[in-house]
TITOR-951862 format. One record per residue: x, y, z of N, C-alpha, C in turn; residue in one letter. Coordinates in Angstrom, 2 decimals, decimal comma. Example, Ala and Ser with C-alpha at 12.3 -4.5 7.8 and 13.67 -1.06 7.14 Angstrom:
+---------+---------+---------+---------+---------+---------+---------+---------+---------+------+
|    n.xx |    n.yy |    n.zz |   ca.xx |   ca.yy |   ca.zz |    c.xx |    c.yy |    c.zz | code |
+---------+---------+---------+---------+---------+---------+---------+---------+---------+------+
|   13,19 |   -5,69 |    7,80 |   12,30 |   -4,50 |    7,80 |   13,20 |   -3,30 |    7,80 |    A |
|   12,85 |   -2,25 |    7,08 |   13,67 |   -1,06 |    7,14 |   12,90 |    0,03 |    7,87 |    S |
+---------+---------+---------+---------+---------+---------+---------+---------+---------+------+
This chain:
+---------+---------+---------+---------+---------+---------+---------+---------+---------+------+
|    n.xx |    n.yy |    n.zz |   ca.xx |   ca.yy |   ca.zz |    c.xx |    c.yy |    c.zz | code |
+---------+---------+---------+---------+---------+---------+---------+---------+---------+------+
|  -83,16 | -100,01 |  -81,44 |  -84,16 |  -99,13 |  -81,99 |  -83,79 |  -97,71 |  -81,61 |    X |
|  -83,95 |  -97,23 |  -82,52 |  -83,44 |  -95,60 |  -82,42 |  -84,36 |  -95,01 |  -81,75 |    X |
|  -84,56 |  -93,50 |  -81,22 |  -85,29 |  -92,91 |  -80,46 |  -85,86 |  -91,78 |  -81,50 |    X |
|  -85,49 |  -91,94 |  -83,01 |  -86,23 |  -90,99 |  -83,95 |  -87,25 |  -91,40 |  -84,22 |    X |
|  -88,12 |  -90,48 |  -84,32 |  -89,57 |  -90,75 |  -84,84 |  -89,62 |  -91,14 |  -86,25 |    X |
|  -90,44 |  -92,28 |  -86,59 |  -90,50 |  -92,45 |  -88,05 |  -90,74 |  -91,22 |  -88,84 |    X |
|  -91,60 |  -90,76 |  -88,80 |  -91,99 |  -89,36 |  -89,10 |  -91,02 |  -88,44 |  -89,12 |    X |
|  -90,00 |  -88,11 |  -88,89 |  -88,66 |  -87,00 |  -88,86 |  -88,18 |  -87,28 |  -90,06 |    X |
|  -88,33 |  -85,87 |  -90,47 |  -87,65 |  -86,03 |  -91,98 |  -88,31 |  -86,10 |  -93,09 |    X |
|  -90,01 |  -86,46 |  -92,56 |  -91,17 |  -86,49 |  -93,86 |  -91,37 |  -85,08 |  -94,01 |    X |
|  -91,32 |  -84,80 |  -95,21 |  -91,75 |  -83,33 |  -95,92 |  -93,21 |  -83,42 |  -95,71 |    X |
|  -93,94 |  -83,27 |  -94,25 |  -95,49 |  -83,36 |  -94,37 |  -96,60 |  -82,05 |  -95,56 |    X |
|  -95,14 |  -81,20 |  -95,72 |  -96,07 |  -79,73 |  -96,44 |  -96,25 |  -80,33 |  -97,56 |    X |
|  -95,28 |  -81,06 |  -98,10 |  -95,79 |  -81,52 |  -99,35 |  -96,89 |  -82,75 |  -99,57 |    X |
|  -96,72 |  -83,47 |  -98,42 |  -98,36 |  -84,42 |  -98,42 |  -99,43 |  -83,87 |  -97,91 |    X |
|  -99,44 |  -83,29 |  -97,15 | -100,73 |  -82,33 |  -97,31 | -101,53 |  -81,69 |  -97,96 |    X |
| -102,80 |  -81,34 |  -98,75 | -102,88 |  -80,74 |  -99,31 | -104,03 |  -79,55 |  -98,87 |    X |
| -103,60 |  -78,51 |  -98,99 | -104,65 |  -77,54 |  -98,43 | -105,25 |  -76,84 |  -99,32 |    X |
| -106,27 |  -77,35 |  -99,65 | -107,26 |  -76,65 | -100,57 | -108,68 |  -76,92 | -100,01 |    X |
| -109,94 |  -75,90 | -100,13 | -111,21 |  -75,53 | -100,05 | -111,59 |  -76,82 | -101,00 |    X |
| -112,61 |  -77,75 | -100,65 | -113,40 |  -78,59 | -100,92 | -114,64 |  -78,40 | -100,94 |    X |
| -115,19 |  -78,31 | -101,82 | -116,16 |  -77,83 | -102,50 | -117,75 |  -78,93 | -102,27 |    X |
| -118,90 |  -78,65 | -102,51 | -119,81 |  -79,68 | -102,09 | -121,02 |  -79,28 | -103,60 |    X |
| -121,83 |  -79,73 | -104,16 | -122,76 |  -79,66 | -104,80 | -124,01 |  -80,04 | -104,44 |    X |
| -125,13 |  -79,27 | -103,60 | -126,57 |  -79,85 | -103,69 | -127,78 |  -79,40 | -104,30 |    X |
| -128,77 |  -80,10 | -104,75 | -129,83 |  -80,07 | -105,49 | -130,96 |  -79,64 | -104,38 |    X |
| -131,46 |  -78,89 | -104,52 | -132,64 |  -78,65 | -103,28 | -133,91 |  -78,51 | -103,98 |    X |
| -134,83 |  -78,62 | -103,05 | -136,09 |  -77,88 | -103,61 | -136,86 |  -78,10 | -101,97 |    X |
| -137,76 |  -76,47 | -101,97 | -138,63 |  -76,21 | -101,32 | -139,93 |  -75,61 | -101,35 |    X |
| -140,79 |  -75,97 | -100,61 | -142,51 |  -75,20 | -101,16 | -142,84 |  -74,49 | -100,21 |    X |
| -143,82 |  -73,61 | -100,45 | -144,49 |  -72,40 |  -99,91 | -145,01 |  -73,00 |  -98,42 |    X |
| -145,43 |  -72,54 |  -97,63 | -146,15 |  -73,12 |  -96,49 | -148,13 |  -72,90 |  -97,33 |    X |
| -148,28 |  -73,68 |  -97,16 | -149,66 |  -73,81 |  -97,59 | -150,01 |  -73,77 |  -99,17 |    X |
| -148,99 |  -74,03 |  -99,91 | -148,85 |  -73,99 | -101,56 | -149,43 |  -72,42 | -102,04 |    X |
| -149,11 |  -71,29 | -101,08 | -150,23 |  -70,43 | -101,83 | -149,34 |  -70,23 | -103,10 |    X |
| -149,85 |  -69,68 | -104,27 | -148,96 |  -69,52 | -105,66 | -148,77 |  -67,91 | -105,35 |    X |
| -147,98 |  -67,42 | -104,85 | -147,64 |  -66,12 | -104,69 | -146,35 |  -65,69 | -105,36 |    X |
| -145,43 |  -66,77 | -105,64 | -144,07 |  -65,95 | -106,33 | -144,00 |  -66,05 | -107,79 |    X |
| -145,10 |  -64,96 | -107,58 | -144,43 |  -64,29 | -109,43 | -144,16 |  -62,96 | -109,14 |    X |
| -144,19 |  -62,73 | -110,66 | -143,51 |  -60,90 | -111,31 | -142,92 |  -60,44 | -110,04 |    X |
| -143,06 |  -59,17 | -109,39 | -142,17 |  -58,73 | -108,98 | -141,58 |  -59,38 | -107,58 |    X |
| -142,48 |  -60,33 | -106,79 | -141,75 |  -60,79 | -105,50 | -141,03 |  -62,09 | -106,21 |    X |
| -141,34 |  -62,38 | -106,84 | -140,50 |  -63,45 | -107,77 | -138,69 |  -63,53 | -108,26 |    X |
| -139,09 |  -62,16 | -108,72 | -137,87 |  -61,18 | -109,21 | -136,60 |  -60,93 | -107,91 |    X |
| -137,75 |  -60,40 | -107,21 | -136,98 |  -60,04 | -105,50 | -136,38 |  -61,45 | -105,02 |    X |
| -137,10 |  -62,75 | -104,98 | -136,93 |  -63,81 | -104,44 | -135,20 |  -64,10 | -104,95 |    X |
| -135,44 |  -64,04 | -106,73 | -134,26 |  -64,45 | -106,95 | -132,91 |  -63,54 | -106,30 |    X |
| -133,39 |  -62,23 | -106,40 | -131,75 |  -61,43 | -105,95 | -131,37 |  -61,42 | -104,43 |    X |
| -132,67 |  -62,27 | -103,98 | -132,29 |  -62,38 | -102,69 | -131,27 |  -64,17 | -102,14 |    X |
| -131,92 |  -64,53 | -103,06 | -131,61 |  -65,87 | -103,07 | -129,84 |  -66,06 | -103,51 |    X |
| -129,63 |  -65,12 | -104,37 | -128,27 |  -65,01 | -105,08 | -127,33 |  -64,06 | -103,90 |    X |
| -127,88 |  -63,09 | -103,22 | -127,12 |  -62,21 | -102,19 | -126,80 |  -63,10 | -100,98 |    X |
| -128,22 |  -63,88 | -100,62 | -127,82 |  -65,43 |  -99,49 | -126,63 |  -66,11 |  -99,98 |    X |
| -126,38 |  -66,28 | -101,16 | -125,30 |  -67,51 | -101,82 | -123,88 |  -66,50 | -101,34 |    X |
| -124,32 |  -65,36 | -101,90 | -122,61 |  -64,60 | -102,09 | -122,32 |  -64,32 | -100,67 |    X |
| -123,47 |  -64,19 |  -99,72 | -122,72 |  -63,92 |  -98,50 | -122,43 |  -65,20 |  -97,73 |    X |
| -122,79 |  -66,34 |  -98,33 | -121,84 |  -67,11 |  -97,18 | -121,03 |  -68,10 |  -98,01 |    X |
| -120,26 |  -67,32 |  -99,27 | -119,72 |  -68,44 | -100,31 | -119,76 |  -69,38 | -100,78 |    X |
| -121,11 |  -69,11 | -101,16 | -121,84 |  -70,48 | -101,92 | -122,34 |  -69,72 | -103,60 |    X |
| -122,50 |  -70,59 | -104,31 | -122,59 |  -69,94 | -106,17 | -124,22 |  -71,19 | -106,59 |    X |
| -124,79 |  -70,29 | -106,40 | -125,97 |  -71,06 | -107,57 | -125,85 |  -71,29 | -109,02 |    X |
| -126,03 |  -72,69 | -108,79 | -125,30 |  -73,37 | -110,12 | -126,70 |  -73,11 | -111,28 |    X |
| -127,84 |  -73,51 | -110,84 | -128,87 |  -73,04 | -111,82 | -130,62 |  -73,05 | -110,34 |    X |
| -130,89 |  -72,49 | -111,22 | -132,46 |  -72,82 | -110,16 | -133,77 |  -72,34 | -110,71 |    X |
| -134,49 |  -72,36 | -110,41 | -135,90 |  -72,64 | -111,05 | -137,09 |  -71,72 | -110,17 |    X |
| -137,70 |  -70,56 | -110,18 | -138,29 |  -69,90 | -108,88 | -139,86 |  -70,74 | -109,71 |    X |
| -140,83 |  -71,37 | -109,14 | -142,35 |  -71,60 | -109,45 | -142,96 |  -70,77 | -108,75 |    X |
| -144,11 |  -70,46 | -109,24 | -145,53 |  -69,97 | -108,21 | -145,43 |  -70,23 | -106,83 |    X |
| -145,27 |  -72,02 | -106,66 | -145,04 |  -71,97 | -105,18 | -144,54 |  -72,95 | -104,33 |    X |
| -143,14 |  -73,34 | -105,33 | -141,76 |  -73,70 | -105,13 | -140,70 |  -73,02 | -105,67 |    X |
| -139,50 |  -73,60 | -105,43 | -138,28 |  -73,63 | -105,57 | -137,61 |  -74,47 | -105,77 |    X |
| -136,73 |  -74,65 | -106,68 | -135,58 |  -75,91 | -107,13 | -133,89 |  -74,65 | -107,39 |    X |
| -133,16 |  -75,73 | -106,32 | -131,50 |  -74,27 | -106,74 | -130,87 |  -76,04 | -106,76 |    X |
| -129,58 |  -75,40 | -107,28 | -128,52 |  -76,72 | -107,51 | -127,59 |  -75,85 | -107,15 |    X |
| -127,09 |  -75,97 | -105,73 | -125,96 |  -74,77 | -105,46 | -124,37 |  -75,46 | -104,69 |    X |
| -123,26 |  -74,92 | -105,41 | -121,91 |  -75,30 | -104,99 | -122,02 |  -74,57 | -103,70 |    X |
| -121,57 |  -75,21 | -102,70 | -121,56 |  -74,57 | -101,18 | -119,79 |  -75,22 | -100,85 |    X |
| -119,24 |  -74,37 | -100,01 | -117,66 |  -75,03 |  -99,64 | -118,27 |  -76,38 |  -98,76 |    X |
| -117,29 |  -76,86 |  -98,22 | -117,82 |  -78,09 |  -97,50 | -118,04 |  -78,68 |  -96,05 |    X |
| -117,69 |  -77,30 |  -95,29 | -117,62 |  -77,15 |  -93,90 | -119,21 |  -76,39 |  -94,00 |    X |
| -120,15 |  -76,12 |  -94,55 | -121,83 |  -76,08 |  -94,61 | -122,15 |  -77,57 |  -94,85 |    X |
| -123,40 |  -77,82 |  -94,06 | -124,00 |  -79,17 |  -94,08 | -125,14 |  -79,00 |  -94,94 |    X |
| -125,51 |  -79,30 |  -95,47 | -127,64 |  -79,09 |  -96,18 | -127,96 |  -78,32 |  -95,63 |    X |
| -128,32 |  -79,13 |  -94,20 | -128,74 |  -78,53 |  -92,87 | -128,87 |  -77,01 |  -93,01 |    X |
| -128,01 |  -76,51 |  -93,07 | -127,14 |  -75,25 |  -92,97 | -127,75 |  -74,41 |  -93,95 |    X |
| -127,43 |  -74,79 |  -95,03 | -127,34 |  -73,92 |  -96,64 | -129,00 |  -73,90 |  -96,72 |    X |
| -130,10 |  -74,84 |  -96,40 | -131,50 |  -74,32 |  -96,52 | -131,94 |  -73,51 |  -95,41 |    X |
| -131,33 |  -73,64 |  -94,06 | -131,44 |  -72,44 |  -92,87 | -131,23 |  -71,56 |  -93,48 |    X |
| -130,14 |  -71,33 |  -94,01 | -129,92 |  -69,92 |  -94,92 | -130,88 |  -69,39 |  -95,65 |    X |
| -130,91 |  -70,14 |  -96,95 | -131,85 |  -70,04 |  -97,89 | -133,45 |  -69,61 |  -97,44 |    X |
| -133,96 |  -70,60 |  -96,55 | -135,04 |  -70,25 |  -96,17 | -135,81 |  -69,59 |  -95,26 |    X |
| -134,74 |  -69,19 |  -94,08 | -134,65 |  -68,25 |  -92,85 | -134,54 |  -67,20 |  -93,75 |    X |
| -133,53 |  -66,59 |  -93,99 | -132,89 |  -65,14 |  -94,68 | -134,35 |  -64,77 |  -95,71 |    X |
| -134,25 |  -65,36 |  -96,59 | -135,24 |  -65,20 |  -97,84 | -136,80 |  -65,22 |  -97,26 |    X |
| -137,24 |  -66,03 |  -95,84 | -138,32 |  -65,42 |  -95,43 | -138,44 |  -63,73 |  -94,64 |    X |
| -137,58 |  -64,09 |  -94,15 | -137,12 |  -62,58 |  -93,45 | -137,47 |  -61,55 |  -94,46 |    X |
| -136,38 |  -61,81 |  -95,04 | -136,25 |  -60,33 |  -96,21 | -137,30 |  -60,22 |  -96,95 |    X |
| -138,33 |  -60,91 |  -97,21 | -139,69 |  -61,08 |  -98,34 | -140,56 |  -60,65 |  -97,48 |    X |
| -140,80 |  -61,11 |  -96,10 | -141,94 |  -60,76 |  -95,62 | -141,93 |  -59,07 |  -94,96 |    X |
| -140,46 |  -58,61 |  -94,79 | -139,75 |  -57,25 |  -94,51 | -140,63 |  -56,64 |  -95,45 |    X |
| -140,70 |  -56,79 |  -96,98 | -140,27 |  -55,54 |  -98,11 | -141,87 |  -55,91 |  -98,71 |    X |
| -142,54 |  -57,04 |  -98,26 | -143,66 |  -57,37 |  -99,42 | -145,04 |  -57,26 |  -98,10 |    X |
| -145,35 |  -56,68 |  -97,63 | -146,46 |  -56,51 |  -96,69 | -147,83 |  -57,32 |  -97,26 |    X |
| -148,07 |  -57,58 |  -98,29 | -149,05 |  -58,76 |  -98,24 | -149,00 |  -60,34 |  -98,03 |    X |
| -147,43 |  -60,43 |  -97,72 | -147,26 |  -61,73 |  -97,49 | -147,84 |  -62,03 |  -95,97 |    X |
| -147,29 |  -61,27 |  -94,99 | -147,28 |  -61,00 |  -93,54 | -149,12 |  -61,17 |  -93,51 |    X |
| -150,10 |  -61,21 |  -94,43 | -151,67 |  -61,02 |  -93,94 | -151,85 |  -62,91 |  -94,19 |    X |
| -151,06 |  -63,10 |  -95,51 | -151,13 |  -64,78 |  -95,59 | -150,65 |  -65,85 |  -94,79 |    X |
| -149,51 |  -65,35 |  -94,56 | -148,23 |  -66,37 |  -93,61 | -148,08 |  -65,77 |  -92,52 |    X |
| -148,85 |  -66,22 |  -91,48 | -149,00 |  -65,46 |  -90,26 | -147,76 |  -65,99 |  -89,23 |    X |
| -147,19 |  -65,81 |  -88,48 | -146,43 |  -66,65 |  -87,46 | -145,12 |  -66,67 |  -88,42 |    X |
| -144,53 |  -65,63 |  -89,44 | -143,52 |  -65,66 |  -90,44 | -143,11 |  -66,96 |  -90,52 |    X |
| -143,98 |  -67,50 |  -90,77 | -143,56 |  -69,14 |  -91,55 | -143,61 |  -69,11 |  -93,08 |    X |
| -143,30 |  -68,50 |  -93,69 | -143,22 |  -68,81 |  -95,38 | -143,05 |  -70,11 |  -95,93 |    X |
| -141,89 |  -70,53 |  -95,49 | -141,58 |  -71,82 |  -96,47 | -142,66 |  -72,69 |  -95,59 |    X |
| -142,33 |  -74,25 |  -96,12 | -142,81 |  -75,25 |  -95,60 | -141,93 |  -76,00 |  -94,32 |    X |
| -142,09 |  -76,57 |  -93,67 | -141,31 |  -76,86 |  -92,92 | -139,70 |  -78,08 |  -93,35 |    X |
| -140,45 |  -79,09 |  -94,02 | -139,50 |  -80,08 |  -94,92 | -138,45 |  -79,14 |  -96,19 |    X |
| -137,97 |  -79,79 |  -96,69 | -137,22 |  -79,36 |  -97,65 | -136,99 |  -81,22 |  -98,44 |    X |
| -136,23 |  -81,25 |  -99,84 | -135,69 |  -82,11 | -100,24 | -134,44 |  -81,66 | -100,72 |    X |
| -133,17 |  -82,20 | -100,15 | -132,31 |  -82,10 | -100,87 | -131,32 |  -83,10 | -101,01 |    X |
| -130,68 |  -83,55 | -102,28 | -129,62 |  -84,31 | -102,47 | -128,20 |  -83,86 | -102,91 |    X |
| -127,03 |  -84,54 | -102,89 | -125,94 |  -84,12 | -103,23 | -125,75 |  -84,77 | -104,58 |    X |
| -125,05 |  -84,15 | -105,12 | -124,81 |  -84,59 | -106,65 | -123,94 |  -85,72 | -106,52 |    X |
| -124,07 |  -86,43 | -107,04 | -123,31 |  -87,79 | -107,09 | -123,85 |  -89,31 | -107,74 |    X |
| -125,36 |  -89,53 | -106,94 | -126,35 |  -90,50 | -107,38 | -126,73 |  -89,92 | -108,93 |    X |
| -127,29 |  -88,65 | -109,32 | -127,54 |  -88,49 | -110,34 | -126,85 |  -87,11 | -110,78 |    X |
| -125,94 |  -87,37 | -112,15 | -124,77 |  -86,44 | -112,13 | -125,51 |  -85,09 | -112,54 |    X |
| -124,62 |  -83,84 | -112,52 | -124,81 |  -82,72 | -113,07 | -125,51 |  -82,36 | -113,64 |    X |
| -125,53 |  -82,70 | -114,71 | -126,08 |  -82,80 | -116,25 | -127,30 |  -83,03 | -116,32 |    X |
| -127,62 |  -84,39 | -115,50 | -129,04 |  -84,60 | -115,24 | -129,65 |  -84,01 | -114,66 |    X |
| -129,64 |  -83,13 | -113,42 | -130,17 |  -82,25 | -112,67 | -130,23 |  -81,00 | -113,16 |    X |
| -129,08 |  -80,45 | -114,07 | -129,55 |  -79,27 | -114,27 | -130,50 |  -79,27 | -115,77 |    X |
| -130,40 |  -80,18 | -117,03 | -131,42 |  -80,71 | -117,23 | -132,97 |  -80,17 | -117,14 |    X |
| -133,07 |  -81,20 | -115,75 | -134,37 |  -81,45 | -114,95 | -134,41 |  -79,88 | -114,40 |    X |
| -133,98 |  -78,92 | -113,85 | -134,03 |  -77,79 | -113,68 | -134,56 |  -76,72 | -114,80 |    X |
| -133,51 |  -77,02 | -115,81 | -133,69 |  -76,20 | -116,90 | -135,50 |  -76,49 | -117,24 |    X |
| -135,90 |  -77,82 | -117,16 | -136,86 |  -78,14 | -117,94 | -138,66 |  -77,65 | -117,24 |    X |
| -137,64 |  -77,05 | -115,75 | -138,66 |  -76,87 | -115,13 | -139,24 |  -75,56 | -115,77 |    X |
| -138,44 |  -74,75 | -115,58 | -138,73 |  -73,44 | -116,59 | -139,46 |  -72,53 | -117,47 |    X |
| -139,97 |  -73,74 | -118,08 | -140,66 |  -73,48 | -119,44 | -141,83 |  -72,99 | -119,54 |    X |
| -142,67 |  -73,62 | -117,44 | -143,64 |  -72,93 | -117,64 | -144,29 |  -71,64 | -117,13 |    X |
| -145,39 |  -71,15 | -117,30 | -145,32 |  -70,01 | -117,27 | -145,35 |  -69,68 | -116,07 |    X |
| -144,96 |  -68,25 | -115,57 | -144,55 |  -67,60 | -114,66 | -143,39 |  -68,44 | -113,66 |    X |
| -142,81 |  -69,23 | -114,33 | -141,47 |  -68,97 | -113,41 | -140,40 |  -68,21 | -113,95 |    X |
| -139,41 |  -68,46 | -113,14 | -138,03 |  -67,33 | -113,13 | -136,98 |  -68,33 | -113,17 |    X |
| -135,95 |  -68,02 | -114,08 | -134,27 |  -68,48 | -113,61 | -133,69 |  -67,83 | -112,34 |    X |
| -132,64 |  -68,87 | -111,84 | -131,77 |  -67,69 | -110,69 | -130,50 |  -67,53 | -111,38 |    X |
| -130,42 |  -68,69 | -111,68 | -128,80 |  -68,23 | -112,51 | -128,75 |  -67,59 | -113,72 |    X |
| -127,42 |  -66,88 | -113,75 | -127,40 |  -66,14 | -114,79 | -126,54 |  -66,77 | -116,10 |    X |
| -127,58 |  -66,90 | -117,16 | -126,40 |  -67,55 | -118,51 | -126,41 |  -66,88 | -119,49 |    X |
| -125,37 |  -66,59 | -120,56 | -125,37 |  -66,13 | -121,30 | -126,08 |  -66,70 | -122,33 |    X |
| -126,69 |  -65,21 | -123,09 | -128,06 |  -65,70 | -124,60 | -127,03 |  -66,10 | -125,64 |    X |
| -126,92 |  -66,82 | -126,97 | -125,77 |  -66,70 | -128,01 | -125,40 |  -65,54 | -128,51 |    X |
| -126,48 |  -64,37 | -128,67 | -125,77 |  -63,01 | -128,93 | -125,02 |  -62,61 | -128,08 |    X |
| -125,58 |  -62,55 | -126,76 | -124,55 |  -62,01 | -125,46 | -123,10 |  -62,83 | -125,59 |    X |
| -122,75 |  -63,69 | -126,28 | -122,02 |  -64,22 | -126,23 | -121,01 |  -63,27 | -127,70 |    X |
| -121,84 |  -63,62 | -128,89 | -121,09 |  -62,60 | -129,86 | -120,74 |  -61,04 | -129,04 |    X |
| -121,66 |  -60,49 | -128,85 | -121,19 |  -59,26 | -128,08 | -120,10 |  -59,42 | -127,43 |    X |
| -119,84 |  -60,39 | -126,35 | -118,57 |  -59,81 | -125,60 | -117,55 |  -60,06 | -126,51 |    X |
| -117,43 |  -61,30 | -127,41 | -116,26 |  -61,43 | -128,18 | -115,89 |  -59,86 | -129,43 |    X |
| -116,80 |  -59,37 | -129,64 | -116,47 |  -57,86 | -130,10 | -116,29 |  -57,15 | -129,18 |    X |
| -116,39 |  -57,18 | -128,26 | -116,36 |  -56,13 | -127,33 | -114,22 |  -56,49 | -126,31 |    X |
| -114,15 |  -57,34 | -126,70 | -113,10 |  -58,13 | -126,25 | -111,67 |  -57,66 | -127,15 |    X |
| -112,01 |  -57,62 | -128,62 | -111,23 |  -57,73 | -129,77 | -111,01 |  -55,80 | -130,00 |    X |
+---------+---------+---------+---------+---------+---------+---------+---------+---------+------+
């Protein structure tokens, strides 16, 4: 028996593969005490805050849904964030910054508890894409909620192709 390692001589760079692995989860969270407080303009705020949380820790909201007094996001996060993690974010940061800039929240939600304490979230897999965003989209419809993600209208779509040419 030789004293070479099996391994000598394997091109390991080429079995390796080093690429960012990506994760998909579905969340949703509610107000602490259901008050219906996020519309029109803290509503508005909620979302660009919610989208500035994503970009600063490289995560992309895939679609989401703001209610009176929930939340539904379906957000790609890399894969070294746990759930755990990505609603600490979401719901630490976004209480912070709301109860900072909106001084009537601070007389309701005393002890800066905004959210609720639970959360629900799943990873995409049991029920695919399609279905969830879907069920997102469909949340929508009624009144006074907000989108977070941004999609293009079919004109916005003619526009850029003139604008392109």
């Amino acid at each position: 028996m030789t004293s070479k390692s099996y391994l000598e001589g394997k091109s390991w760079e080429k079995n390796v593969i080093d690429a960012v692995r990506t994760q998909q989860q579905t969340s949703s969270t509610t107000l602490c005490y259901s008050y219906r407080v996020l519309t029109g303009d803290l509503a508005l705020r909620l979302r660009d805050i919610i989208r500035n949380i994503c970009a600063e820790n490289k995560m992309e909201v895939v679609k989401g849904n703001i209610r009176p007094n929930h939340i539904h996001v379906l957000i790609s996060a890399p894969s070294y964030l746990s759930p755990a993690k990505i609603m600490q974010y979401l719901k630490g940061k976004s209480s912070y910054r709301l109860q900072r800039e909106f001084a009537k929240l601070r007389t309701k939600y005393w002890g800066r508890h905004l959210w609720s304490r639970g959360y629900f979230g799943t990873s995409v897999g049991a029920v695919n894409e399609s279905q969830i965003k879907q069920y997102i989209e469909d949340q929508s419809n009624a009144a006074g909620s907000f989108k977070i993600w941004d999609e293009l209208e079919p004109e916005d779509t003619e526009l850029e192709s003139d604008l392109s040419e």
